[in-house]
C-alpha positions as CSV (number, residue, x, y, z in Angstrom):
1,X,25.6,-39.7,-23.0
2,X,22.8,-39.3,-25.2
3,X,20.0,-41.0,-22.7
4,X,21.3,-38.5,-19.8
5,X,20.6,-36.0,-21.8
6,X,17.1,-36.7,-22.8
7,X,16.8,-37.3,-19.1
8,X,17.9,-34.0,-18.5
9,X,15.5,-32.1,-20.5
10,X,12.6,-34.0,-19.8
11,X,12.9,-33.4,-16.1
12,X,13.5,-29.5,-17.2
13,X,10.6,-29.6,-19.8
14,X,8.7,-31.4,-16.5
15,X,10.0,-29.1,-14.0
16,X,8.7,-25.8,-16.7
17,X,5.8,-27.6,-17.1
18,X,4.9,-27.8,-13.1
19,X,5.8,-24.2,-12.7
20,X,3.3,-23.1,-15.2
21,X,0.8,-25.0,-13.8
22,X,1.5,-23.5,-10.3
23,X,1.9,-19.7,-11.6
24,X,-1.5,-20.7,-13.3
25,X,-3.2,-21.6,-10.4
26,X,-2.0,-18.0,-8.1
27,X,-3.1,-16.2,-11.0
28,X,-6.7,-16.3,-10.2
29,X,-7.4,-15.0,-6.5
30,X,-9.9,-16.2,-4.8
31,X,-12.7,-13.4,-4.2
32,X,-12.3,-13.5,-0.5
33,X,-8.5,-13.2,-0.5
34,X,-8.9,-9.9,-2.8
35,X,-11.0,-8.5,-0.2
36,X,-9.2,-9.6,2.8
37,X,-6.2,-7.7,1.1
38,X,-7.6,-4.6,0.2
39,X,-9.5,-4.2,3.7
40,X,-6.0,-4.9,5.4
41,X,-4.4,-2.2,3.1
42,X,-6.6,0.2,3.7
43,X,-7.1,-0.2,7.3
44,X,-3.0,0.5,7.7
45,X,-3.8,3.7,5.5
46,X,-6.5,4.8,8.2
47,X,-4.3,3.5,10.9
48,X,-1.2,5.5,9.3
49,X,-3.7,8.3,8.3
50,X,-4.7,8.4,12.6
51,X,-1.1,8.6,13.3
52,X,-0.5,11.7,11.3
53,X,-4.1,13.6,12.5
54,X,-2.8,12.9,16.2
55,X,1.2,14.5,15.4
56,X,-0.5,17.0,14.2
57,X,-3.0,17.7,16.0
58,X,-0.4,17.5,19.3
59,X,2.3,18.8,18.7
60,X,4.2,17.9,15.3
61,X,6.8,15.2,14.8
62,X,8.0,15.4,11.2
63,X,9.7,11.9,11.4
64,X,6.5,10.0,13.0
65,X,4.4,11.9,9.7
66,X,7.4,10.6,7.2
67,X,6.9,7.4,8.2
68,X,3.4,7.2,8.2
69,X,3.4,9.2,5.1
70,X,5.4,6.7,3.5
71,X,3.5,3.5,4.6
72,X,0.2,5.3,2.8
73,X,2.1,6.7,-0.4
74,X,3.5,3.1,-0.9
75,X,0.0,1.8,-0.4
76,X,-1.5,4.4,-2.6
77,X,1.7,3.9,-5.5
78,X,1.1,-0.4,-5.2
79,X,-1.2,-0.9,-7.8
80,X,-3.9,-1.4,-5.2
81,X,-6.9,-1.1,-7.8
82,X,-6.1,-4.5,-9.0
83,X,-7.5,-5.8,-5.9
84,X,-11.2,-4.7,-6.6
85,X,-11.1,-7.2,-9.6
86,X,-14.5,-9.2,-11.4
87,X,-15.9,-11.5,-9.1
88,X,-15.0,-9.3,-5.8
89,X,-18.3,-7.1,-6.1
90,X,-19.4,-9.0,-3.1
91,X,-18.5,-11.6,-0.4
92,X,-17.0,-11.4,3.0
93,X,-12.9,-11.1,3.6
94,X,-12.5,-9.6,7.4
95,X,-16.2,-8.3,7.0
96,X,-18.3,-8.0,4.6
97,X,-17.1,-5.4,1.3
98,X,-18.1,-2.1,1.6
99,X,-17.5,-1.1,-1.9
100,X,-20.7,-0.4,-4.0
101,X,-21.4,-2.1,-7.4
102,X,-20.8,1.1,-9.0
103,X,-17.0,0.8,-8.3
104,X,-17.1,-2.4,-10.6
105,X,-18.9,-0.5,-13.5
106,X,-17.2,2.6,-13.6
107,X,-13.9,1.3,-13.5
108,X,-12.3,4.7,-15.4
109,X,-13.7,6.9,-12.7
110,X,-12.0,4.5,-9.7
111,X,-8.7,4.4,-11.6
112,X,-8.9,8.2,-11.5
113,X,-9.6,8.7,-8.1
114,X,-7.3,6.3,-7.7
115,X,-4.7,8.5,-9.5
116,X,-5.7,10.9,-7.6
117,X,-4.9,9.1,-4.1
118,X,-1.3,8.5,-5.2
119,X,-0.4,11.7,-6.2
120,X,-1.5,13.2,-3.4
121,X,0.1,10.9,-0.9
122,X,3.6,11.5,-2.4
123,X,3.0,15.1,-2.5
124,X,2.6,14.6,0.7
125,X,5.9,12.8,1.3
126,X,7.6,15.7,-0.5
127,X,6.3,18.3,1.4
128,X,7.1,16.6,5.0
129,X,10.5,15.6,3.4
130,X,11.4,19.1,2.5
131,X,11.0,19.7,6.1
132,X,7.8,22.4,5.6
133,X,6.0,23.4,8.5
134,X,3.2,22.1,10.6
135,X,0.4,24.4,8.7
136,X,2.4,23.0,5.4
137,X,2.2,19.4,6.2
138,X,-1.5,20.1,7.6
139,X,-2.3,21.5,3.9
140,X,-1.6,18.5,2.0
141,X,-2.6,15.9,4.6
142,X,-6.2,18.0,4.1
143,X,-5.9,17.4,0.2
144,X,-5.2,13.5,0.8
145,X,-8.0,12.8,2.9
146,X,-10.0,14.8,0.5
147,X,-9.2,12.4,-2.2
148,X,-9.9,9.6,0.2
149,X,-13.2,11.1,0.7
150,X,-14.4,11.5,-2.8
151,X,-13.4,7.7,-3.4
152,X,-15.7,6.7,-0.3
153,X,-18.7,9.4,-1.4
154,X,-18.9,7.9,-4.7
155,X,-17.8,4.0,-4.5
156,X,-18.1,3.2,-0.7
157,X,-20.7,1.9,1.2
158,X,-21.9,3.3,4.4
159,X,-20.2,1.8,7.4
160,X,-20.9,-1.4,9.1
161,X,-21.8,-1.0,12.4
């Protein structure tokens, strides 16, 4: 019994071993894959952002605005700073990064906005989901994309062309 057993626990002192290994080797994104994620996140924020300005602006549909309310609040609440880590200041994922160097040296003042950005978008969620008006809704989308905008003044480039 005893040389099963040593079997046993090697191959599970093996099999720990590999995992590490592999759990070591996600843990360091490459550069590239950082941005490609953070451009795809925010392009469904401007995509769900778009969707809400049109309901709005046409004639208001409160479940269209929950769900694209949602989608951006979940973005927003995801930890999505952690994207913009060292070694991402430049490079290329879909396109080239628009974020300025200055986002990379004033990390406190992103992780504010960033703050910022959340708790806006699930006020904004609460206010669609307690069924306020139009003008209501219209009111807190305003103070969301005025967080956005104070992100882009400060840590975004201008736009490609």
């Amino acid at each position: 019994m005893k040389p099963i057993r040593t079997t046993l626990r090697l191959a599970a002192l093996a099999a720990a071993v590999a995992a590490a290994g592999m759990a070591a080797a996600q843990q360091a994104p490459k550069p590239e894959s950082l941005i490609k994620w953070r451009q795809s996140a925010f392009q469904v924020v401007a995509w769900n952002s778009g969707r809400i300005k049109s309901s709005l602006d046409t004639g208001y549909n409160k479940d269209q605005v929950l769900r694209s309310a949602n989608a951006i609040a979940a973005i927003a609440n995801s930890g999505l700073g952690s994207l913009f880590a060292p070694g991402s200041e430049t490079g290329k994922g879909w396109h080239d990064t628009s974020a300025k160097p200055e986002l990379f040296a004033n990390s406190a003042k992103f992780a504010e906005l960033g703050g910022e950005f959340g708790k806006e978008s699930s006020e904004l969620v609460r206010v669609v989901s307690s069924g306020a008006d139009a003008a209501a809704v219209k009111d807190q989308f305003g103070k969301l994309q005025r967080t956005c905008k104070s992100c882009h003044d400060e840590f975004r480039n201008a736009k490609r062309p």
